[in-house]
Steps between C-alpha positions, in 0.01 A plus 500: 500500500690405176673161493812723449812389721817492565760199517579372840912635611614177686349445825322165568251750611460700160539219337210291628144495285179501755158411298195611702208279341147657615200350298260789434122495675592133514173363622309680224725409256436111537150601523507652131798147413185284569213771297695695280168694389610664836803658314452892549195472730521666875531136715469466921607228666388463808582273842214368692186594360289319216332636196210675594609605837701824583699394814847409465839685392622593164858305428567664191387726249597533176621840347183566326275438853771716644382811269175487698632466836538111608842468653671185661362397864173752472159321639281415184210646642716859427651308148138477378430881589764605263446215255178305504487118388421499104193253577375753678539758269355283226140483694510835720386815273686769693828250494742560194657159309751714403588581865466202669777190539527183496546334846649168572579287823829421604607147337858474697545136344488621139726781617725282648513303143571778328784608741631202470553502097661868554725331788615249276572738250734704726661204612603399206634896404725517841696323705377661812147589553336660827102438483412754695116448448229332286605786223812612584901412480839583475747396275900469551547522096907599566578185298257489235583845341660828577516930523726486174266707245469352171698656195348812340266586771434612856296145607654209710500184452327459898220690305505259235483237714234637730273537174537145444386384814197732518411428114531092600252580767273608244535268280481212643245582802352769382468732816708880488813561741738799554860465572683722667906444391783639737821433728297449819147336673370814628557748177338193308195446679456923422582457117242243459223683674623812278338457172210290526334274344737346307789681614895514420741669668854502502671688791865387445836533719504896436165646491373346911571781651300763213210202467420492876554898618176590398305194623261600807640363812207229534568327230861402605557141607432431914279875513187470639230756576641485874814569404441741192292746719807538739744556184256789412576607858860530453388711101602133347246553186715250240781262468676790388442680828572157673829496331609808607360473845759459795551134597583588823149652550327203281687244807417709777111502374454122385826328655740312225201463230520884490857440324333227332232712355764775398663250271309348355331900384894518362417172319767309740348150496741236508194201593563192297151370354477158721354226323143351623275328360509178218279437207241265591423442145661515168292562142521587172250651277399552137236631272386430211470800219184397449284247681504084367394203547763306286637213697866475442553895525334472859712220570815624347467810716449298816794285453734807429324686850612184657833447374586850613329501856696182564814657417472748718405314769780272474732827467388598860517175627131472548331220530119519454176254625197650270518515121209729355387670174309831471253533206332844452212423245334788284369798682715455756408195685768370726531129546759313738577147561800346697616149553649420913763301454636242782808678571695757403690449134724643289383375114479684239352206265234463792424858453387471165297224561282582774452874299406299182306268679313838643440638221325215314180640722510806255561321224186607340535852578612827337804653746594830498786406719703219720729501783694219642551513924750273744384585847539388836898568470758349735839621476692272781743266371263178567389112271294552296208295536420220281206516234469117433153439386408842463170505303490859317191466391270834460246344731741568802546866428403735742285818357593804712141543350244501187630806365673704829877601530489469869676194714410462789646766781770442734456743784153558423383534903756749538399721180109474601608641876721820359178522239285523813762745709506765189140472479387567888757778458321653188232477702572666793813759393507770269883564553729263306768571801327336788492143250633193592380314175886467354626302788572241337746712223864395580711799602757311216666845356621519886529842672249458704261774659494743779234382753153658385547410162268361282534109405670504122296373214616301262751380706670878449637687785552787294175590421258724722156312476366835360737404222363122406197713505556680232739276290438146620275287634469347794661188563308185642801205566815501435625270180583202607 
């Protein structure tokens, strides 16, 4: 699908600009953010089993495992069938290298990390964001841009602006995302899943109806298995087909979400993305061109990172109680170190300190690049607590560790116990549609499901779990 569309005519409804934001094979992709010789290499990720062992479920696969085979949700032991492990392959005579992959264990704290920069990002590109999941959102952009295509060709300026928010993604995380551009949820979460990896498609006020008529029925928002076997019953092959369908009929079969269905197949979807969710920490980072050690450019860097995160926390009204710095030293070594303060602040001048005072640890080192992080946000009107006789020395910082991105988890009880359930279903199901390993997905897009459904993963209703199969990967918590 072209990024060709057509200017909205007046309605609120025409006129509003959905962003579906879907990070592509996100697990993998933070896998290859912390080894980029990864880059191009077929990676598993896998939920409850350690290297060396072949029990445990595959969470996602990226495109090149997905040539041999490996989808989302599949038990390793059939993963390493299609695709053994490359340390295998290297010591095994009648194993390949060349057909083997690279298999890592889930690390849902680093995920969460990275989720978080990409979060922050959106934040700051919309004034209403949906997380939906660990690697998904939706984005009210109605006030940030618009359908009006710019002068001397066919492109919008919502296009424009979706290209900026996927490109800043890049840029400054470093992890691929497609974005899927139109009037309403439902059409958007189908653009973005349209043209991965790295995906952009505009579906604007007047091309819903052509976009979605040849879509197969599953794939619509709130269809299930359940429910697309008994639209095949009534010849319902497409959204087209849906479309055209008698509503009557549709209600009499599935009661009012029949009607429900049938609209939204005409691309009728007047949902209003409903915030959730704050940033729980605001960054900044930069690299260098080329890796240094001098002194005052590391330190000029880190006071401009800092100047900048404290603005935009005190544009949101944030106050913050941990101050850190991230240091990524040549290969790629990823250092961290924060400073608790007593209370949360709102001080820019502080800021720079405690980073400064951070980074005098790597004061000696060459950096390829530095990031400056307020965390621990409050955002109720509140004192602010007083810092008399704060000592900011370095000695008081706290290392998230020696050279690992990862805080400490929240929630990390609940993501070992859905690690567990996917894994004794891998082990004991060879039909995705009997799993209960997404329960913990938020049915957020609404529409629920007719009883025999699948759970949604990713916190999508819309998708059949054949579907995250294929395209996604399954999910393990909900963002938080």
């Amino acid at each position: 699908m072209s990024g060709r569309t057509l200017p909205g005519t007046g309605t609120d409804d025409d006129r509003r600009i959905v962003l579906h934001v879907d990070m592509d094979c996100f697990y993998a992709s933070c896998e290859r953010l912390r080894e980029p010789e990864l880059e191009g290499e077929p990676v598993v990720v896998g939920m409850g089993y350690e290297p060396g062992e072949g029990h445990g479920a595959v969470a996602t696969a990226s495109y090149e495992a997905r040539e041999y085979g490996v989808e989302s949700a599949q038990p390793i032991s059939k993963a390493l069938e299609a695709l053994p492990r490359i340390e295998d392959a290297r010591t095994d005579p009648d194993l390949d290298p060349a057909d083997a992959g690279h298999y890592r264990p889930v690390d849902l704290d680093f995920y969460k990390e990275v989720s978080e920069q990409v979060k922050e990002i959106l934040h700051d590109c919309a004034d209403v964001v949906r997380e939906v999941s660990i690697d998904e959102a939706y984005l009210d952009v109605t006030d940030r841009t618009s359908w009006q295509t710019v002068e001397g060709t066919d492109r919008t300026l919502a296009e424009g602006y979706a290209r900026h928010v996927r490109d800043r993604i890049a840029r400054e995380v470093g992890v691929p995302a497609s974005i899927g551009v139109t009037p309403n949820m439902s059409t958007a979460k189908l653009a973005s899943d349209y043209d991965k990896p790295e995906g952009l498609v505009v579906v604007g006020p007047g091309e819903v109806r052509d976009f979605l008529e040849p879509i197969p029925v599953d794939e619509l928002h709130g269809v299930g298995p359940v429910t697309a076997r008994e639209l095949r019953e009534m010849d319902v092959e497409t959204a087209g087909d849906l479309a055209a369908a008698d509503p009557s009929a549709l209600r009499a079969r599935f009661g009012e979400r029949g009607r429900e269905l049938y609209d939204r197949a005409r691309g009728d979807d007047d949902r209003e993305v409903t915030p959730t969710g704050r940033p729980k920490s605001l960054s900044r980072e930069s690299a260098f061109t080329e890796a240094t050690a001098e002194t005052d450019r590391k330190r000029e860097k880190v006071r401009t990172l800092a100047a900048d995160v404290a603005a935009r926390a005190r544009s949101r009204d944030a106050l913050y109680r941990t101050i850190g710095v991230k240091v990524v030293t040549p290969p790629f070594d990823v250092h961290t170190r924060a400073k608790s303060l007593p209370g949360p602040v709102d001080d820019p001048d502080l800021v720079e300190e405690v980073a400064l005072d951070l980074l005098s640890e790597f004061a000696d080192d060459e950096v390829r690049k530095l990031g400056v992080r307020v965390s621990k946000l409050s955002f109720s009107a509140g004192d602010q607590a007083r810092l008399d006789g704060w000592d900011g020395s370095a000695a008081d910082a706290e290392p998230d560790s020696a050279s690992d991105p990862t805080p400490a988890p929240p929630g990390a009880a609940e993501a070992d116990a859905t690690v567990a359930d996917l894994s004794r279903w891998a082990a004991d199901s060879t039909s995705v549609d009997s799993t209960a390993a997404d329960a913990t997905a938020a049915d957020a897009t609404a529409g629920g499901a007719t009883a025999g459904d699948p759970p949604p993963t990713d916190g999508a209703a819309s998708d059949s779990a054949a579907d995250r199969r294929e395209e996604g990967q399954a999910s393990l918590l909900d963002f938080e």
